[in-house]
ROKOLTOR-262114 format. One line per field, with one value per residue: residue in one letter; x, z, y of N, C-alpha, C, O in turn. Coordinates in nm, 2 decimals, padded with zeros to 4 digits. Each point is the difference from the previous one (the first is absolute). Example, Ala and Ser with C-alpha at 12.3 -4.5 7.8 and 13.67 -1.06 7.14 Angstrom:
// residues 2
rest: [a, s]
nX: [01.32, -00.14]
nZ: [00.78, -00.14]
nY: [-00.57, 00.11]
caX: [-00.09, 00.09]
caZ: [00.00, 00.00]
caY: [00.12, 00.11]
cX: [00.09, -00.08]
cZ: [00.00, 00.08]
cY: [00.12, 00.11]
oX: [00.10, 00.05]
oZ: [00.07, 00.01]
oY: [00.00, 00.11]
//
This chain:
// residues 112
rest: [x, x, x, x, x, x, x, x, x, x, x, x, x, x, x, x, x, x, x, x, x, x, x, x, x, x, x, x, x, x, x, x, x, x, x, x, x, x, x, x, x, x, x, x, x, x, x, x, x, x, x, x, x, x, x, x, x, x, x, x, x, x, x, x, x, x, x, x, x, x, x, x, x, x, x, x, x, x, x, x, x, x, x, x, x, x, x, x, x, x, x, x, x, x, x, x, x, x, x, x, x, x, x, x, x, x, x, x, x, x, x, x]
nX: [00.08, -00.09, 00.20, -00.17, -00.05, -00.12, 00.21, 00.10, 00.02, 00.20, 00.16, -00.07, 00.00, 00.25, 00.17, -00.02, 00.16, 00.17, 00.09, 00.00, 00.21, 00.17, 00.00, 00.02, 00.17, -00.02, -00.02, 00.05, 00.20, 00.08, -00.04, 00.17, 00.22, 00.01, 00.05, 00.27, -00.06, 00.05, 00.15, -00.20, 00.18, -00.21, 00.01, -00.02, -00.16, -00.02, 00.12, 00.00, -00.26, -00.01, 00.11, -00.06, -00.21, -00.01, 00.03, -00.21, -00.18, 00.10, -00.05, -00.16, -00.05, 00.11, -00.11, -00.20, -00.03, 00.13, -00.07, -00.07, 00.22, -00.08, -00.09, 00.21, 00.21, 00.00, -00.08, 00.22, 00.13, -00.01, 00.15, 00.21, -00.02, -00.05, 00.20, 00.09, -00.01, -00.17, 00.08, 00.18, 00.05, -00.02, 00.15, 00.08, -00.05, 00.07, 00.19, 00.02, -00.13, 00.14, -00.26, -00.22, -00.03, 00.17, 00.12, -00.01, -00.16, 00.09, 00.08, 00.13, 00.08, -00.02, -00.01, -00.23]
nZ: [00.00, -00.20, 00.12, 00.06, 00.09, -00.06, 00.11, 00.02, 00.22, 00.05, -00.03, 00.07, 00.20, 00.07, -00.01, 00.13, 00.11, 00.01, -00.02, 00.22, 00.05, -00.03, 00.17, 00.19, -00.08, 00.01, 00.23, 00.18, -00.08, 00.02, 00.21, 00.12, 00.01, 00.14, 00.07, -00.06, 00.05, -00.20, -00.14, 00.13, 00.03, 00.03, -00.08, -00.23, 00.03, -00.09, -00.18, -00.11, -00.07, -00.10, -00.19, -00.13, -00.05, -00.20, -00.19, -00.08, -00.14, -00.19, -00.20, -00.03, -00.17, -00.21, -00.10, -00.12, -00.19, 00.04, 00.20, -00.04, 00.13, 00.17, 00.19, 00.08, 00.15, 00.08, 00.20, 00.11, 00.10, 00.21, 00.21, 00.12, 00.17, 00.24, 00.13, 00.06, 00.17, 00.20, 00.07, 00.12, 00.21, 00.14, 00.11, 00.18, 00.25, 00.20, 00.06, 00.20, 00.20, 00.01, -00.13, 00.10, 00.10, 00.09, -00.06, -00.26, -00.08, -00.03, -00.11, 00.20, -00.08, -00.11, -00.11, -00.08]
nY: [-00.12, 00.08, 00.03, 00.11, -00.21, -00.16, -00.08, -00.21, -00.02, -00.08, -00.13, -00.23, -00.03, 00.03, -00.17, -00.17, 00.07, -00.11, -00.19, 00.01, 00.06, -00.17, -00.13, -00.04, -00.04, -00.18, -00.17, 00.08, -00.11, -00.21, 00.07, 00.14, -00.08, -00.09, 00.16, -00.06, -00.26, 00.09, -00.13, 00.03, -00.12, 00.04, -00.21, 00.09, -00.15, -00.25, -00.06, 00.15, 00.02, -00.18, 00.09, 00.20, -00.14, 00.01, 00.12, 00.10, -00.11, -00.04, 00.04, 00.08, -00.13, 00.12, 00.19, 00.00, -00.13, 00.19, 00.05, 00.19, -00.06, -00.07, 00.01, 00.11, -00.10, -00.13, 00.13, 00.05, -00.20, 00.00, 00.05, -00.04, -00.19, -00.01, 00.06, -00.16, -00.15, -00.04, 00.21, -00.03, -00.14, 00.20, 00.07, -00.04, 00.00, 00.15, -00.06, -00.11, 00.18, 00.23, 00.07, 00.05, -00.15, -00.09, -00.17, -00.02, -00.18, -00.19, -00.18, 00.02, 00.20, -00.11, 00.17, -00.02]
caX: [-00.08, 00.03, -00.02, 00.06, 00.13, 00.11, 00.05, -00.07, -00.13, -00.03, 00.05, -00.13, -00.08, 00.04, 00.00, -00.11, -00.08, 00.01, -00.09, -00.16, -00.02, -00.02, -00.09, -00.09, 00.04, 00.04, -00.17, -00.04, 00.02, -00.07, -00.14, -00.02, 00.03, -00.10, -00.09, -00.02, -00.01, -00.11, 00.00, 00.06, -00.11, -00.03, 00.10, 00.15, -00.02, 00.02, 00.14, 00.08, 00.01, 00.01, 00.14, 00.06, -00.03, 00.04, 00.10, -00.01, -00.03, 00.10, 00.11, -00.04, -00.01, 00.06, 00.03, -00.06, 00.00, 00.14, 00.00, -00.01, 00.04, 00.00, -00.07, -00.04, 00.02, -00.09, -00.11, 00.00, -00.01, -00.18, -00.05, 00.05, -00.02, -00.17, -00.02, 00.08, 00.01, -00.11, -00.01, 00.05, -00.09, -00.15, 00.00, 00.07, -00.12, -00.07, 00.04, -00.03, -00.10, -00.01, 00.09, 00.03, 00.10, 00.10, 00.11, 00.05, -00.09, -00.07, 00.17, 00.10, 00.09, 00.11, 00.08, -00.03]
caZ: [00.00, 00.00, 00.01, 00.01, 00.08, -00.12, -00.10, -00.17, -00.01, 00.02, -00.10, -00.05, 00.03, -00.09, -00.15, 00.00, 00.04, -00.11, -00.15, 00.00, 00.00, -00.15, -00.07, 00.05, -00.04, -00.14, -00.02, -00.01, -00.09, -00.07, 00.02, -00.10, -00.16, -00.06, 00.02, -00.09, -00.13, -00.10, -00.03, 00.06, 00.03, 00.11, 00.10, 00.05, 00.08, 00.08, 00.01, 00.09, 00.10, 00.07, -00.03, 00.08, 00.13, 00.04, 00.06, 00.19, 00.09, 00.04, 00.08, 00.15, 00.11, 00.02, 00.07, 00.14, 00.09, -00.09, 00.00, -00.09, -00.17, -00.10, -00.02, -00.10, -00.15, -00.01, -00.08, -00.10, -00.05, -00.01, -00.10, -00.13, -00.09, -00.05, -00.07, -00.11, -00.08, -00.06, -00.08, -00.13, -00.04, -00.05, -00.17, -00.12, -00.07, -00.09, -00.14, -00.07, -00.10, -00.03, -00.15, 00.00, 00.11, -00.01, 00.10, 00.02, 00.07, 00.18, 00.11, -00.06, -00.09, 00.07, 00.00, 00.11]
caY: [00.12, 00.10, 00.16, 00.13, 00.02, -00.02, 00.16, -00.01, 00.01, 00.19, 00.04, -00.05, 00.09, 00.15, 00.04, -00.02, 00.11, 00.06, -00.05, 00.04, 00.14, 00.03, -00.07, 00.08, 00.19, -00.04, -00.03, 00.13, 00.10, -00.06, 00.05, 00.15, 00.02, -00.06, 00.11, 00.13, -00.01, -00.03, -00.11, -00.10, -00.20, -00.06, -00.04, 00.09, 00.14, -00.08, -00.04, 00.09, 00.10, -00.12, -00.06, 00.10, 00.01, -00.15, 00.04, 00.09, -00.07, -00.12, 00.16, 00.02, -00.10, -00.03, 00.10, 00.00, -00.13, -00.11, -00.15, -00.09, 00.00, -00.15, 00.08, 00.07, -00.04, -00.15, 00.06, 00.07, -00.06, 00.02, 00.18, -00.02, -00.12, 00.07, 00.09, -00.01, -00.10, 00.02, 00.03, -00.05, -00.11, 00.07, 00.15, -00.14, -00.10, 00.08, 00.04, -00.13, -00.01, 00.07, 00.05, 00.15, 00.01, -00.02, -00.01, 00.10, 00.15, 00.00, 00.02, 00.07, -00.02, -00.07, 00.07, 00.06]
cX: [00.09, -00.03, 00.09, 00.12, 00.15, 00.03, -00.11, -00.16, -00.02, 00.03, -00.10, -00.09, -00.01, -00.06, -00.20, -00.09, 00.08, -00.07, -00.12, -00.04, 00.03, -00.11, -00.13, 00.00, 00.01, -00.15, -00.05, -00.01, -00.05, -00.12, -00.02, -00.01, -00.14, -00.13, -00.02, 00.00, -00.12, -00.08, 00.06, -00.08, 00.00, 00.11, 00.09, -00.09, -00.03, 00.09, 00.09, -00.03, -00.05, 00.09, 00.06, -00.05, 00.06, 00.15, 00.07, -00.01, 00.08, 00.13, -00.05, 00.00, 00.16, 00.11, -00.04, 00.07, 00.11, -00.04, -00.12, 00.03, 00.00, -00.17, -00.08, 00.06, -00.12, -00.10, 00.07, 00.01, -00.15, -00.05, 00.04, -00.09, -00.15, 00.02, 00.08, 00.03, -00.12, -00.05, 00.08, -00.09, -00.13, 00.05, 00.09, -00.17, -00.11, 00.05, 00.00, -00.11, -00.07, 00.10, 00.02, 00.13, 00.10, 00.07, 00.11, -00.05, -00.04, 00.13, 00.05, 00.14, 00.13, 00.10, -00.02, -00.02]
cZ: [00.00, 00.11, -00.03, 00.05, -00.09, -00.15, -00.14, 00.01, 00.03, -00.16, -00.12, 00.06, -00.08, -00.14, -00.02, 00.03, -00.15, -00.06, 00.02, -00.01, -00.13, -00.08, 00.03, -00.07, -00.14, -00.08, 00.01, -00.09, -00.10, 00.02, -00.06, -00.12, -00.04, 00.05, -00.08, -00.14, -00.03, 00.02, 00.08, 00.04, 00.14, 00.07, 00.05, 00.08, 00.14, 00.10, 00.02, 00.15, 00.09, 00.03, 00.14, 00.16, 00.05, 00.05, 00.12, 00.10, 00.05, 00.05, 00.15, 00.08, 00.01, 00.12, 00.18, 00.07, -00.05, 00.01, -00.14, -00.15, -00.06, -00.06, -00.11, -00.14, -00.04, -00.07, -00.10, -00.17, -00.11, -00.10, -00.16, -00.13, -00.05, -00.11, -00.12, -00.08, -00.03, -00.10, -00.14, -00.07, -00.06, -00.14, -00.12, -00.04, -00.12, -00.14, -00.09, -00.02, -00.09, -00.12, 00.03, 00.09, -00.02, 00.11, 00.03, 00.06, 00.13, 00.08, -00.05, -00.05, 00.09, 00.03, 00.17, 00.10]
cY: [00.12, 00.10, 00.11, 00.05, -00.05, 00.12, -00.06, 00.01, 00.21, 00.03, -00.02, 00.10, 00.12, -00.05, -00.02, 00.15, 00.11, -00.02, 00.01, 00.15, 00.02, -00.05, 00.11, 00.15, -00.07, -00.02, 00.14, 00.09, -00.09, 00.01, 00.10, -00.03, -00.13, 00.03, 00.11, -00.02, 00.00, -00.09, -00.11, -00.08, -00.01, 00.00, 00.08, 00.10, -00.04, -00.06, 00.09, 00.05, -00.13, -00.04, 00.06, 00.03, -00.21, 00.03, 00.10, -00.08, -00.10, 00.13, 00.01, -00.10, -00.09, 00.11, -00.05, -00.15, -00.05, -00.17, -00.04, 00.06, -00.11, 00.00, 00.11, -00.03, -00.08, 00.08, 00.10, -00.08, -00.07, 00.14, -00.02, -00.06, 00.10, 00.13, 00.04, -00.15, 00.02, 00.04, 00.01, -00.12, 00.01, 00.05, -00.14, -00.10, 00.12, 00.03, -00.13, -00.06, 00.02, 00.02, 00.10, 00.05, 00.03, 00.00, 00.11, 00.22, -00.02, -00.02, 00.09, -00.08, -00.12, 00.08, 00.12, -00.02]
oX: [00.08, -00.12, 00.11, 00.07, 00.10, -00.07, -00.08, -00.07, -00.10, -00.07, -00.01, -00.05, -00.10, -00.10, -00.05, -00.11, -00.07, -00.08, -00.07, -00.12, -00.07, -00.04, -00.05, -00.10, 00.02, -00.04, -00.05, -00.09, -00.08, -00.06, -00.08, -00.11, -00.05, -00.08, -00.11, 00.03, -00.09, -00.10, 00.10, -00.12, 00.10, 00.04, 00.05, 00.05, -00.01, -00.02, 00.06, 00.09, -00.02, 00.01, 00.04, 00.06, 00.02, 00.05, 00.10, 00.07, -00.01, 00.05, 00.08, 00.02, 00.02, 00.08, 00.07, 00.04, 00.00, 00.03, -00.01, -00.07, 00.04, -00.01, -00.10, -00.05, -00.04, -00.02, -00.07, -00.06, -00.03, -00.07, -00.07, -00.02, -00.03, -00.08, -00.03, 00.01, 00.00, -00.06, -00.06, -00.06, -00.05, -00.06, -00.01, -00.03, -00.06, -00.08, -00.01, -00.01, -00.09, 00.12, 00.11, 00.05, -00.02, -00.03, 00.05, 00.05, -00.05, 00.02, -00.03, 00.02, 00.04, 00.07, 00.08, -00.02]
oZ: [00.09, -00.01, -00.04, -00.02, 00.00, -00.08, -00.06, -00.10, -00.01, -00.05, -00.08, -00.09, -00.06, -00.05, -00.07, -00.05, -00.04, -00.03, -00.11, -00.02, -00.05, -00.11, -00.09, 00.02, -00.07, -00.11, -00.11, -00.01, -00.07, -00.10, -00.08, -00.06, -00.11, -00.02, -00.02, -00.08, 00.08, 00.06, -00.02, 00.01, 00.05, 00.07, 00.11, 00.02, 00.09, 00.12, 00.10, 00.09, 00.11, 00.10, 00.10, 00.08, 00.12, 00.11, 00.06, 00.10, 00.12, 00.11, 00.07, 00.12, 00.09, 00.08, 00.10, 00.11, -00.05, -00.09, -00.03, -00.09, -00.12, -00.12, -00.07, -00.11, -00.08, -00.12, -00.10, -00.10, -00.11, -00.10, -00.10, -00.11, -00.12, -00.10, -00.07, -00.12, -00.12, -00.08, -00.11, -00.11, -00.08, -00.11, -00.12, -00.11, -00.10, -00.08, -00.12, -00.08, -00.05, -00.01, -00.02, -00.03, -00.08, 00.09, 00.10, 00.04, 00.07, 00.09, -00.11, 00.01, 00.10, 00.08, 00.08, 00.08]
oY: [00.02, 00.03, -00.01, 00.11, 00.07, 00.06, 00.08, 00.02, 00.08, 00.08, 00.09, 00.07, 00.04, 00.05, 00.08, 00.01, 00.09, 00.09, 00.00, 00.03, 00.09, 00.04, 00.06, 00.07, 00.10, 00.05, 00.02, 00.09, 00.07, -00.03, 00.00, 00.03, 00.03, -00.09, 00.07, 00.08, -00.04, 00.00, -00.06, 00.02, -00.03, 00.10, 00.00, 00.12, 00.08, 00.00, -00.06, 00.01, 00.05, -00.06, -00.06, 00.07, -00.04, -00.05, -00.01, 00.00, -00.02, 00.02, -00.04, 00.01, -00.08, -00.05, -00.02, 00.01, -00.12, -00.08, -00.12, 00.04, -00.01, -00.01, 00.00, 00.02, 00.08, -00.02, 00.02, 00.05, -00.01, 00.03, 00.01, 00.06, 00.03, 00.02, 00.10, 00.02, 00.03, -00.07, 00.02, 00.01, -00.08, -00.03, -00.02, -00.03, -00.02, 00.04, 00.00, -00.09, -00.07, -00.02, 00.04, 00.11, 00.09, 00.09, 00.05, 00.10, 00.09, 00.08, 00.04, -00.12, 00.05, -00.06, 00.04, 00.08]
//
Protein backbone atom coordinates (compact mmCIF):
# COMPACT_ATOMS: atom_id res chain seq x y z
CA UNK A 1 0.00 0.00 0.00
CA UNK A 2 1.12 3.16 -1.10
CA UNK A 3 1.44 6.35 1.25
CA UNK A 4 2.31 9.82 1.21
CA UNK A 5 5.04 9.48 3.20
CA UNK A 6 7.43 7.94 0.46
CA UNK A 7 9.62 10.49 -1.69
CA UNK A 8 8.00 8.45 -5.17
CA UNK A 9 4.61 8.73 -3.99
CA UNK A 10 5.09 12.65 -3.08
CA UNK A 11 6.83 12.87 -6.49
CA UNK A 12 3.73 10.79 -8.26
CA UNK A 13 1.49 13.08 -6.28
CA UNK A 14 3.31 16.50 -7.90
CA UNK A 15 3.42 15.25 -11.43
CA UNK A 16 -0.39 13.91 -11.02
CA UNK A 17 -1.65 17.25 -9.71
CA UNK A 18 0.32 18.79 -12.58
CA UNK A 19 -1.23 17.07 -15.24
CA UNK A 20 -4.74 17.69 -13.91
CA UNK A 21 -4.40 21.49 -13.72
CA UNK A 22 -3.31 21.21 -17.35
CA UNK A 23 -5.73 19.10 -18.21
CA UNK A 24 -8.16 21.18 -16.41
CA UNK A 25 -7.08 24.86 -18.13
CA UNK A 26 -6.60 23.01 -21.48
CA UNK A 27 -10.44 21.32 -21.29
CA UNK A 28 -11.30 25.02 -20.57
CA UNK A 29 -10.13 26.65 -23.34
CA UNK A 30 -11.34 23.81 -25.55
CA UNK A 31 -14.90 24.84 -24.00
CA UNK A 32 -14.45 28.66 -25.16
CA UNK A 33 -13.11 28.06 -28.46
CA UNK A 34 -15.89 25.62 -29.22
CA UNK A 35 -18.37 27.66 -27.99
CA UNK A 36 -17.18 30.25 -30.50
CA UNK A 37 -17.61 28.11 -33.46
CA UNK A 38 -20.33 28.32 -36.03
CA UNK A 39 -20.65 25.01 -36.89
CA UNK A 40 -20.41 22.60 -34.37
CA UNK A 41 -21.68 18.78 -33.28
CA UNK A 42 -23.14 18.23 -30.02
CA UNK A 43 -20.48 16.67 -28.39
CA UNK A 44 -17.80 19.28 -28.62
CA UNK A 45 -19.97 21.42 -26.55
CA UNK A 46 -20.43 18.52 -24.27
CA UNK A 47 -17.08 16.87 -23.77
CA UNK A 48 -14.78 19.57 -22.77
CA UNK A 49 -16.71 21.38 -20.10
CA UNK A 50 -17.45 17.61 -18.37
CA UNK A 51 -13.94 16.86 -19.26
CA UNK A 52 -12.89 19.89 -17.45
CA UNK A 53 -15.22 19.63 -14.22
CA UNK A 54 -14.10 15.74 -14.12
CA UNK A 55 -10.76 17.11 -13.75
CA UNK A 56 -11.35 19.91 -10.89
CA UNK A 57 -12.80 17.28 -9.40
CA UNK A 58 -10.08 14.47 -9.20
CA UNK A 59 -7.69 17.95 -8.75
CA UNK A 60 -9.45 18.74 -5.43
CA UNK A 61 -9.81 15.48 -3.99
CA UNK A 62 -6.31 14.65 -4.93
CA UNK A 63 -5.18 18.21 -3.20
CA UNK A 64 -7.54 17.51 -0.19
CA UNK A 65 -6.73 13.52 0.57
CA UNK A 66 -2.95 12.56 -0.94
CA UNK A 67 -3.74 9.08 0.28
CA UNK A 68 -5.76 8.55 -2.72
CA UNK A 69 -3.59 8.92 -5.53
CA UNK A 70 -3.97 5.49 -6.55
CA UNK A 71 -7.40 6.30 -6.71
CA UNK A 72 -7.55 9.16 -8.66
CA UNK A 73 -5.10 7.68 -11.21
CA UNK A 74 -7.62 4.93 -11.67
CA UNK A 75 -10.66 7.44 -12.44
CA UNK A 76 -8.51 9.76 -14.31
CA UNK A 77 -7.79 6.91 -16.54
CA UNK A 78 -11.49 6.29 -16.66
CA UNK A 79 -11.72 10.28 -17.57
CA UNK A 80 -9.35 9.59 -20.28
CA UNK A 81 -10.94 6.50 -21.85
CA UNK A 82 -14.87 8.39 -21.66
CA UNK A 83 -13.66 11.40 -23.16
CA UNK A 84 -11.47 11.08 -25.61
CA UNK A 85 -11.10 7.30 -26.73
CA UNK A 86 -15.14 7.56 -26.78
CA UNK A 87 -15.54 9.65 -28.69
CA UNK A 88 -12.99 9.16 -31.31
CA UNK A 89 -14.93 5.62 -31.44
CA UNK A 90 -18.42 7.61 -31.87
CA UNK A 91 -16.98 10.01 -35.02
CA UNK A 92 -14.75 6.63 -36.78
CA UNK A 93 -18.37 4.29 -36.50
CA UNK A 94 -20.08 7.61 -37.64
CA UNK A 95 -18.11 8.08 -40.64
CA UNK A 96 -18.26 4.39 -41.39
CA UNK A 97 -21.81 4.58 -41.38
CA UNK A 98 -22.14 7.13 -43.01
CA UNK A 99 -21.61 8.28 -47.12
CA UNK A 100 -22.19 11.71 -46.01
CA UNK A 101 -19.71 11.93 -43.27
CA UNK A 102 -16.20 12.05 -43.49
CA UNK A 103 -13.55 11.14 -41.12
CA UNK A 104 -11.49 13.46 -42.20
CA UNK A 105 -14.03 16.37 -41.30
CA UNK A 106 -14.71 15.20 -37.81
CA UNK A 107 -10.70 14.23 -36.10
CA UNK A 108 -8.19 16.43 -36.33
CA UNK A 109 -4.88 16.18 -38.45
CA UNK A 110 -2.34 13.68 -36.90
CA UNK A 111 0.11 16.32 -36.89
CA UNK A 112 -1.90 18.33 -34.10
Amino acid sequence: MSTILYPQSKLKRRVILAVLILTFVSATIATIVHRLQPNIYPLHLINPPLFAITSLILLIRLYRKPESLQQVINLGILQGVMFVVMPCWFYSLMAFSSSKISLVDNLPPISS
